[in-house]
PDB file of N, CA, C and O in Angstrom:
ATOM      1  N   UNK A   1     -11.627  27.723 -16.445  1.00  0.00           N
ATOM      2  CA  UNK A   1     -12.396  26.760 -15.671  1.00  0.00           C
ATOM      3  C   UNK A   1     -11.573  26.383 -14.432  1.00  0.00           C
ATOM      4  O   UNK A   1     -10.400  26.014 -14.392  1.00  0.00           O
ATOM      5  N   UNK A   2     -12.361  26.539 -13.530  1.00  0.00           N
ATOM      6  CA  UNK A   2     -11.902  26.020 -11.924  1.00  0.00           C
ATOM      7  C   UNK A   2     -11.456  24.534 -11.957  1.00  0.00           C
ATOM      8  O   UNK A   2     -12.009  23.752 -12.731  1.00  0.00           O
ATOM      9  N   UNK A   3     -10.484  24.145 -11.143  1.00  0.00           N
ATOM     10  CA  UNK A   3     -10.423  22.868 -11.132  1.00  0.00           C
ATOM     11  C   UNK A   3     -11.134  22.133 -10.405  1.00  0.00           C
ATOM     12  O   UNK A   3     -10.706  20.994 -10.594  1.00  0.00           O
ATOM     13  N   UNK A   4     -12.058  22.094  -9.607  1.00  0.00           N
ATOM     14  CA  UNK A   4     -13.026  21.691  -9.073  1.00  0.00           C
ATOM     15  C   UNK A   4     -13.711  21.107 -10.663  1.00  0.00           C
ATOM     16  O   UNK A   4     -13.680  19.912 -10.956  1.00  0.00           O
ATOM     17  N   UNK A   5     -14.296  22.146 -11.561  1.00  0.00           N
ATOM     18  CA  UNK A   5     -15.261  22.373 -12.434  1.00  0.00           C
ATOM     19  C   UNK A   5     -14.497  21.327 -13.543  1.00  0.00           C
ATOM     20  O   UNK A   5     -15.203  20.927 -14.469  1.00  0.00           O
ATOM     21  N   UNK A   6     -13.481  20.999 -13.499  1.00  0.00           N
ATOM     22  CA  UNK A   6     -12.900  20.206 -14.754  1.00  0.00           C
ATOM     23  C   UNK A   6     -13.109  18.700 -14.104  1.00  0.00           C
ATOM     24  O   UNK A   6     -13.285  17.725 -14.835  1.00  0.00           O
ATOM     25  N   UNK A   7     -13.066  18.587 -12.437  1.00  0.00           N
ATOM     26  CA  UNK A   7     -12.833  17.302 -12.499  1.00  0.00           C
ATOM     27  C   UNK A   7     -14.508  16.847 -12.014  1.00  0.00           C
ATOM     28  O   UNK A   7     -14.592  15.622 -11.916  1.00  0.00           O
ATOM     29  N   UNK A   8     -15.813  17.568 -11.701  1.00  0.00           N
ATOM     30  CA  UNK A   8     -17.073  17.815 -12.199  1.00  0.00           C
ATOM     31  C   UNK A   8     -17.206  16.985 -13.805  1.00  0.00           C
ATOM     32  O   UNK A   8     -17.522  15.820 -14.046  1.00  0.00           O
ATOM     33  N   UNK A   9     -16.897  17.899 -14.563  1.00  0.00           N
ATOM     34  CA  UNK A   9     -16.951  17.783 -15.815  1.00  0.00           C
ATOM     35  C   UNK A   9     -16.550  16.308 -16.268  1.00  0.00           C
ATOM     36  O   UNK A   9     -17.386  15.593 -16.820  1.00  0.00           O
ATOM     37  N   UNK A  10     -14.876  15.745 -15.951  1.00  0.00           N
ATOM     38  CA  UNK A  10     -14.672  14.580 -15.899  1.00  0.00           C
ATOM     39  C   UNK A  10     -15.947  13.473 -15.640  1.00  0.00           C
ATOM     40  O   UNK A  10     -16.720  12.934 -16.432  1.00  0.00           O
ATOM     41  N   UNK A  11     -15.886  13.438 -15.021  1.00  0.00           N
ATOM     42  CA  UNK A  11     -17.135  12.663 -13.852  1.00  0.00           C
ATOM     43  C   UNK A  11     -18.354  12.328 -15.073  1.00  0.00           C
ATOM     44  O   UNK A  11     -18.632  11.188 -15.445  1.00  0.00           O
ATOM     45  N   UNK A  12     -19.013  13.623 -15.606  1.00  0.00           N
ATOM     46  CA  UNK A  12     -19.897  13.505 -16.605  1.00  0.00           C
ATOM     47  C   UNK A  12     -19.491  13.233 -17.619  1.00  0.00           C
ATOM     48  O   UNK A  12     -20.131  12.367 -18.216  1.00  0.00           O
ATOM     49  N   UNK A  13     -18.202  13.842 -18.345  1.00  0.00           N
ATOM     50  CA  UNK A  13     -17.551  12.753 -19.290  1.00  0.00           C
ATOM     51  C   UNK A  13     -17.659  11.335 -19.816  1.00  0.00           C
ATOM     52  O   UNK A  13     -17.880  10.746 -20.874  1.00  0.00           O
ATOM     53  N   UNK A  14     -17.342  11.044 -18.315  1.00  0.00           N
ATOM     54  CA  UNK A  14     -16.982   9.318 -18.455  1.00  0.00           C
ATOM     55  C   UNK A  14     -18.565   8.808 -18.354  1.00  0.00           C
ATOM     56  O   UNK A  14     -18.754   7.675 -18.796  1.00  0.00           O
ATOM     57  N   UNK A  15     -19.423   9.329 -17.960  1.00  0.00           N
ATOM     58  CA  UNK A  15     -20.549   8.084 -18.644  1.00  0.00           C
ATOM     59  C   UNK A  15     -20.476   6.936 -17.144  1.00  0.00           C
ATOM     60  O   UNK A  15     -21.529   6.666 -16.566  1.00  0.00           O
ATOM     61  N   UNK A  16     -19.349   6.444 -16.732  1.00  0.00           N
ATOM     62  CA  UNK A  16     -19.860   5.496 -15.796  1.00  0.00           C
ATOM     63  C   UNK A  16     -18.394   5.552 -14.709  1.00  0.00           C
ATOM     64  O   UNK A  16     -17.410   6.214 -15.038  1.00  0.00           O
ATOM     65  N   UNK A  17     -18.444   4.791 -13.456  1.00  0.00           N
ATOM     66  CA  UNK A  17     -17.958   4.884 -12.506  1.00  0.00           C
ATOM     67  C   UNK A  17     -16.312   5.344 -12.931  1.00  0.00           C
ATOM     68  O   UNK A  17     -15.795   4.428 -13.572  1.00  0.00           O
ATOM     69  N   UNK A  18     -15.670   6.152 -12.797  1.00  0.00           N
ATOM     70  CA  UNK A  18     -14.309   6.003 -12.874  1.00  0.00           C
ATOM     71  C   UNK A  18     -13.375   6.190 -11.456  1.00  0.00           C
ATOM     72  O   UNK A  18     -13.937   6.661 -10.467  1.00  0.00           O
ATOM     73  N   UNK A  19     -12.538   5.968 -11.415  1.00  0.00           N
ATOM     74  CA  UNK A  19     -11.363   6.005 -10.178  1.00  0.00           C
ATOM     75  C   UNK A  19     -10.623   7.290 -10.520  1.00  0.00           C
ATOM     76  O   UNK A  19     -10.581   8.038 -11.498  1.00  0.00           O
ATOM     77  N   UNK A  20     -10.073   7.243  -9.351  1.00  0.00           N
ATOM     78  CA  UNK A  20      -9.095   8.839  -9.638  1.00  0.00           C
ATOM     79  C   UNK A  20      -7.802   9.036 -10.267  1.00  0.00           C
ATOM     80  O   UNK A  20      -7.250  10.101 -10.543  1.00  0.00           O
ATOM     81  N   UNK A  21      -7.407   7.856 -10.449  1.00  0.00           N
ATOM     82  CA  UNK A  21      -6.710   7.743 -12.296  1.00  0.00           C
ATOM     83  C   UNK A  21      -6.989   8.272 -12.878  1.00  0.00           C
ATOM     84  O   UNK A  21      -6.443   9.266 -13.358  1.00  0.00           O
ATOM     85  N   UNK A  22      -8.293   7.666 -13.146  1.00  0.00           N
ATOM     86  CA  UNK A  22      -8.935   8.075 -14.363  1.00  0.00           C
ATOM     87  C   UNK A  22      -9.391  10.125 -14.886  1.00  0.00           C
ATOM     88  O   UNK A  22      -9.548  10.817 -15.892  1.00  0.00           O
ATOM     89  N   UNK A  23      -9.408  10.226 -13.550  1.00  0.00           N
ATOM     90  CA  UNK A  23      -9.968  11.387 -13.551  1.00  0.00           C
ATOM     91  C   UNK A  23      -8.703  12.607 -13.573  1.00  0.00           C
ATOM     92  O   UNK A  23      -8.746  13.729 -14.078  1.00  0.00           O
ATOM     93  N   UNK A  24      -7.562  11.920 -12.814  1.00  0.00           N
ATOM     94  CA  UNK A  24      -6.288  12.750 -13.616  1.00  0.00           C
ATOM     95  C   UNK A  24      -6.056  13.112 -14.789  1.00  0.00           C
ATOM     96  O   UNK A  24      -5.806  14.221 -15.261  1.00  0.00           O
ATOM     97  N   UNK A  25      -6.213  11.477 -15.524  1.00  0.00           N
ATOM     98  CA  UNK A  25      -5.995  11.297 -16.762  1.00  0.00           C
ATOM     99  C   UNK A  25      -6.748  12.161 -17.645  1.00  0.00           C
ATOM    100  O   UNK A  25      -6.234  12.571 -18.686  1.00  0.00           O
ATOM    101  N   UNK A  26      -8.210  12.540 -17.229  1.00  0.00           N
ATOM    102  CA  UNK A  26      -9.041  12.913 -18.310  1.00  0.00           C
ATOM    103  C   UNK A  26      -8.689  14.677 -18.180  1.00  0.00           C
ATOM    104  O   UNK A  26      -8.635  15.472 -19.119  1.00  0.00           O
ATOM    105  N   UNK A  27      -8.514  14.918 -16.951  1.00  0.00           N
ATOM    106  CA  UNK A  27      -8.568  16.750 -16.618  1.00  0.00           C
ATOM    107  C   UNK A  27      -6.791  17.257 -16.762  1.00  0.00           C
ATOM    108  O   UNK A  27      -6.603  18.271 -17.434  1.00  0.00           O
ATOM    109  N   UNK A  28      -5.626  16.609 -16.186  1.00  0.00           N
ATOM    110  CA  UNK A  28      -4.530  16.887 -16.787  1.00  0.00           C
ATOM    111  C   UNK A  28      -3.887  17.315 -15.132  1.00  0.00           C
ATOM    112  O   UNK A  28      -2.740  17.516 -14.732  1.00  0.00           O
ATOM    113  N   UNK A  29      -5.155  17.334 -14.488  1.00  0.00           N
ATOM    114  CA  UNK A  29      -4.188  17.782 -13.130  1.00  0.00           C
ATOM    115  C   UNK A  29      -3.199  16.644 -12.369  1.00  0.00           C
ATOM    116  O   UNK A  29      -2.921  15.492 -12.701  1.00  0.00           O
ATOM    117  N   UNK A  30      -2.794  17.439 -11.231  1.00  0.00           N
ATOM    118  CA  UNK A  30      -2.053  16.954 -10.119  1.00  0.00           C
ATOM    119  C   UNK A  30      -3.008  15.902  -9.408  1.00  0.00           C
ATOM    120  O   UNK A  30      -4.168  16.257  -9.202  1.00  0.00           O
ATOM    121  N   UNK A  31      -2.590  14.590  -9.004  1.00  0.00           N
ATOM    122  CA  UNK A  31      -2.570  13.398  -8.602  1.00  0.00           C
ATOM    123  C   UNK A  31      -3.740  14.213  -7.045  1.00  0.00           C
ATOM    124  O   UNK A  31      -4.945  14.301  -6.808  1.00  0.00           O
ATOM    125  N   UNK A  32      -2.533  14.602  -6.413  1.00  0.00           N
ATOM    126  CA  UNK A  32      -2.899  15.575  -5.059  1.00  0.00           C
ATOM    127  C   UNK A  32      -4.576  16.648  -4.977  1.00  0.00           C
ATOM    128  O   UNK A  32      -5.505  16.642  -4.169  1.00  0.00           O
ATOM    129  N   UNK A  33      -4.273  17.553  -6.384  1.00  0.00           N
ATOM    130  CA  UNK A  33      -5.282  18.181  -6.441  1.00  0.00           C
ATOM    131  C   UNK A  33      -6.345  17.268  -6.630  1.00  0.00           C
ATOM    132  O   UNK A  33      -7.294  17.655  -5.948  1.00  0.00           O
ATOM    133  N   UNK A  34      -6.694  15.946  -7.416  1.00  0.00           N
ATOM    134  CA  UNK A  34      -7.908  15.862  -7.956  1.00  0.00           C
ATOM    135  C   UNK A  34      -8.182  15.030  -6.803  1.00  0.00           C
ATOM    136  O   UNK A  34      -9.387  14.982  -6.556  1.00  0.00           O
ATOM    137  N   UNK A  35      -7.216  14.144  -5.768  1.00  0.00           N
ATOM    138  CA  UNK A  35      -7.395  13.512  -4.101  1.00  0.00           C
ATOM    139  C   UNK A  35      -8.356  14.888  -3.339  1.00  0.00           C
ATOM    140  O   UNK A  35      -9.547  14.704  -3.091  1.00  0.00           O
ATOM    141  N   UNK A  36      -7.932  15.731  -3.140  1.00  0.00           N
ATOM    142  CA  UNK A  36      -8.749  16.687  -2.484  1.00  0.00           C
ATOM    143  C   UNK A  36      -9.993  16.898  -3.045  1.00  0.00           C
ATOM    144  O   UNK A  36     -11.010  16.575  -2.431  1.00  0.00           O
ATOM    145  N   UNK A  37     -10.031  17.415  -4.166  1.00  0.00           N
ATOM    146  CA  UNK A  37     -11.484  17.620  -4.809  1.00  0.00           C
ATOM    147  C   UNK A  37     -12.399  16.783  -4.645  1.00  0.00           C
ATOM    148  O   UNK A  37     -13.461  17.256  -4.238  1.00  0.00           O
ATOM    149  N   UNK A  38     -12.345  15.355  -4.876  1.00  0.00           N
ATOM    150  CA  UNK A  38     -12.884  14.366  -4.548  1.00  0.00           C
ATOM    151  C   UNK A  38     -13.183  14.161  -3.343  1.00  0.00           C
ATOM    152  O   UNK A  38     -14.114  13.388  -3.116  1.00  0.00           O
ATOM    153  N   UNK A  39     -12.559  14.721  -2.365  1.00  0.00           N
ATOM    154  CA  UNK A  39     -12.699  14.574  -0.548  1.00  0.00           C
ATOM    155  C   UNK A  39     -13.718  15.227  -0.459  1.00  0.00           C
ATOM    156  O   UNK A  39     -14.719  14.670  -0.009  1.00  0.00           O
ATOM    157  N   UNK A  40     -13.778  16.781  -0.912  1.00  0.00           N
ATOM    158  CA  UNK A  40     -14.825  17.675  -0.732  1.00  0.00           C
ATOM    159  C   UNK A  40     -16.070  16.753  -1.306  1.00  0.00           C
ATOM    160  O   UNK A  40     -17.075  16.349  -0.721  1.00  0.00           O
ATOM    161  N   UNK A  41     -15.510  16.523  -3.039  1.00  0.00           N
ATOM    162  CA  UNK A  41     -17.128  16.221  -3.780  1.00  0.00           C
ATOM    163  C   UNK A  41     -18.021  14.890  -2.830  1.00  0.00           C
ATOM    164  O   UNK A  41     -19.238  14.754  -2.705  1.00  0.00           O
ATOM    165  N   UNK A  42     -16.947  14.072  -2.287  1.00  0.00           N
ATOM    166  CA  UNK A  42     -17.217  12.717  -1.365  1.00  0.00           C
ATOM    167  C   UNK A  42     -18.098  13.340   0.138  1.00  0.00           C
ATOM    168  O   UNK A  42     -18.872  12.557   0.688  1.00  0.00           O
ATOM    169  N   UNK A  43     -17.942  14.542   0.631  1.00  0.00           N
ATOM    170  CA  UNK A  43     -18.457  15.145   1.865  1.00  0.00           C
ATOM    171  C   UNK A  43     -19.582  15.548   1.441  1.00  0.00           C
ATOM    172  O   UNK A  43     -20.456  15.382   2.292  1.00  0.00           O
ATOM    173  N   UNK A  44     -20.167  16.285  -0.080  1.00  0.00           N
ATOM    174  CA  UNK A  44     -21.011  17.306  -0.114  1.00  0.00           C
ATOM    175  C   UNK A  44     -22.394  16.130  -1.131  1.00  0.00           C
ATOM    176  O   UNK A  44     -23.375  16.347  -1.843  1.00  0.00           O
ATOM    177  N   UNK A  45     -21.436  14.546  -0.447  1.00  0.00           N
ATOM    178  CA  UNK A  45     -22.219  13.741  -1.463  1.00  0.00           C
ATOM    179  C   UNK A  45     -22.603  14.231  -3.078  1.00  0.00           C
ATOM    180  O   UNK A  45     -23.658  13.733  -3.473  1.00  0.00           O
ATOM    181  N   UNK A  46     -22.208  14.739  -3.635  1.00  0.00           N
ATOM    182  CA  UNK A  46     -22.068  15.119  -5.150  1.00  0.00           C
ATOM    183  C   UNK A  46     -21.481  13.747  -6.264  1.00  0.00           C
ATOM    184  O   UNK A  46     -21.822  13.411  -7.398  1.00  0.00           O
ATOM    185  N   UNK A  47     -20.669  13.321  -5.489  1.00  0.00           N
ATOM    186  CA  UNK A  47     -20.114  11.669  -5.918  1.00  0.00           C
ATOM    187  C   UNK A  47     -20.235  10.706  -4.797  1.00  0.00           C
ATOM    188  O   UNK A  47     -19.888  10.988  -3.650  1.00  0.00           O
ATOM    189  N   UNK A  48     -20.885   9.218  -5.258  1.00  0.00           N
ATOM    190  CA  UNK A  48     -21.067   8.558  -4.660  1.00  0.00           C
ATOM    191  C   UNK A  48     -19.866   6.764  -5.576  1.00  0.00           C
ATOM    192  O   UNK A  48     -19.537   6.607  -6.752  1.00  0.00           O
ATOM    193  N   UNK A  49     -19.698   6.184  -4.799  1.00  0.00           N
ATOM    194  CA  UNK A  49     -19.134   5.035  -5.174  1.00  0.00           C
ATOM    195  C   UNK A  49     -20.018   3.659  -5.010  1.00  0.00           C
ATOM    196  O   UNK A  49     -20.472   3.017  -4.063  1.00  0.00           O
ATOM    197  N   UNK A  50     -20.019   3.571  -6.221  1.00  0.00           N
ATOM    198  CA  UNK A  50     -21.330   2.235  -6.293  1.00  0.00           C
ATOM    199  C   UNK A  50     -20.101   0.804  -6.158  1.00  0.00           C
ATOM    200  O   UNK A  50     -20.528  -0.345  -6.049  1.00  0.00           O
ATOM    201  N   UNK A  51     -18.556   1.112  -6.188  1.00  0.00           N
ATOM    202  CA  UNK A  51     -18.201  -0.383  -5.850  1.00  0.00           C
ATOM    203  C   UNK A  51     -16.619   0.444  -5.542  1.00  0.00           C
ATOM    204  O   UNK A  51     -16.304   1.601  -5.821  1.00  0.00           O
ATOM    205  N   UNK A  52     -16.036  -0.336  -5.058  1.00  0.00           N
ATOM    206  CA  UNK A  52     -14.767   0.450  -4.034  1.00  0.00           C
ATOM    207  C   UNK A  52     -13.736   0.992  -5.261  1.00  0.00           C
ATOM    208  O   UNK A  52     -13.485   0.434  -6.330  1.00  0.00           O
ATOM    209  N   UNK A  53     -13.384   1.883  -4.895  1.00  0.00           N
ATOM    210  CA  UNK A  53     -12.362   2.831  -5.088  1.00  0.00           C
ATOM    211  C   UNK A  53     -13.020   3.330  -7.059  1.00  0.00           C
ATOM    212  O   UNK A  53     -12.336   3.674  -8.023  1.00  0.00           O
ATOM    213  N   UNK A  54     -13.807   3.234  -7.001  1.00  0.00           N
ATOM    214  CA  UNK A  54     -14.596   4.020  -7.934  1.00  0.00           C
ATOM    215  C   UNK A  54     -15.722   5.016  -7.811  1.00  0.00           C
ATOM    216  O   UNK A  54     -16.565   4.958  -6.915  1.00  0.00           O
ATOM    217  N   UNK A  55     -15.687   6.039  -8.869  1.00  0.00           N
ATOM    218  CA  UNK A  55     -16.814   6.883  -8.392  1.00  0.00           C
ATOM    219  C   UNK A  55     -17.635   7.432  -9.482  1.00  0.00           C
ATOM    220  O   UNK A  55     -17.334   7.297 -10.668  1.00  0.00           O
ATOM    221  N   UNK A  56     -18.704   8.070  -9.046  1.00  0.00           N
ATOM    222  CA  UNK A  56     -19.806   8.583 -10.182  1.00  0.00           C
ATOM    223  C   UNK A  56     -20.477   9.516  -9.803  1.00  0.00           C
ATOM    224  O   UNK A  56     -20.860   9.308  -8.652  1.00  0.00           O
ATOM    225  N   UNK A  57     -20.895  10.672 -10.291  1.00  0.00           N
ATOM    226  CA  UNK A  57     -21.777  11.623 -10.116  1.00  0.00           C
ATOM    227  C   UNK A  57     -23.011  10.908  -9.448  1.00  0.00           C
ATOM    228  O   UNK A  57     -23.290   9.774  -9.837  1.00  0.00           O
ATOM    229  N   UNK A  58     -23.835  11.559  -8.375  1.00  0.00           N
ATOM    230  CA  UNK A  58     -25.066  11.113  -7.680  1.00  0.00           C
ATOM    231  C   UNK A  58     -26.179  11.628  -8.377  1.00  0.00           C
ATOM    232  O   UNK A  58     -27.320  11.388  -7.982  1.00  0.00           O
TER     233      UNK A  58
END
């Protein structure tokens, strides 16, 4: 599995808004990698943040 696809997966995991802690925590990656992924998923609107520095699948 791509790491894109794990921190995707995360996202649906958690059921409700998580931060990018959280989303380290759940996929096992690098701090750095899952900051980028999130940049992209944040551009292609795929994740949206219903209250600051948290996020959720759209």
């Amino acid at each position: 599995m791509q790491d894109r696809e794990k921190v995707i997966e995360a996202f649906k995991d958690a059921g409700d808004a998580i931060n990018a802690g959280k989303v380290v925590d759940l996929t096992g990656l690098d701090r750095k990698v899952v900051d980028k992924i999130m940049t992209q998923l944040k551009a292609e609107e795929i994740i949206i943040s219903p209250k600051k520095c948290f996020w959720t699948l759209k």
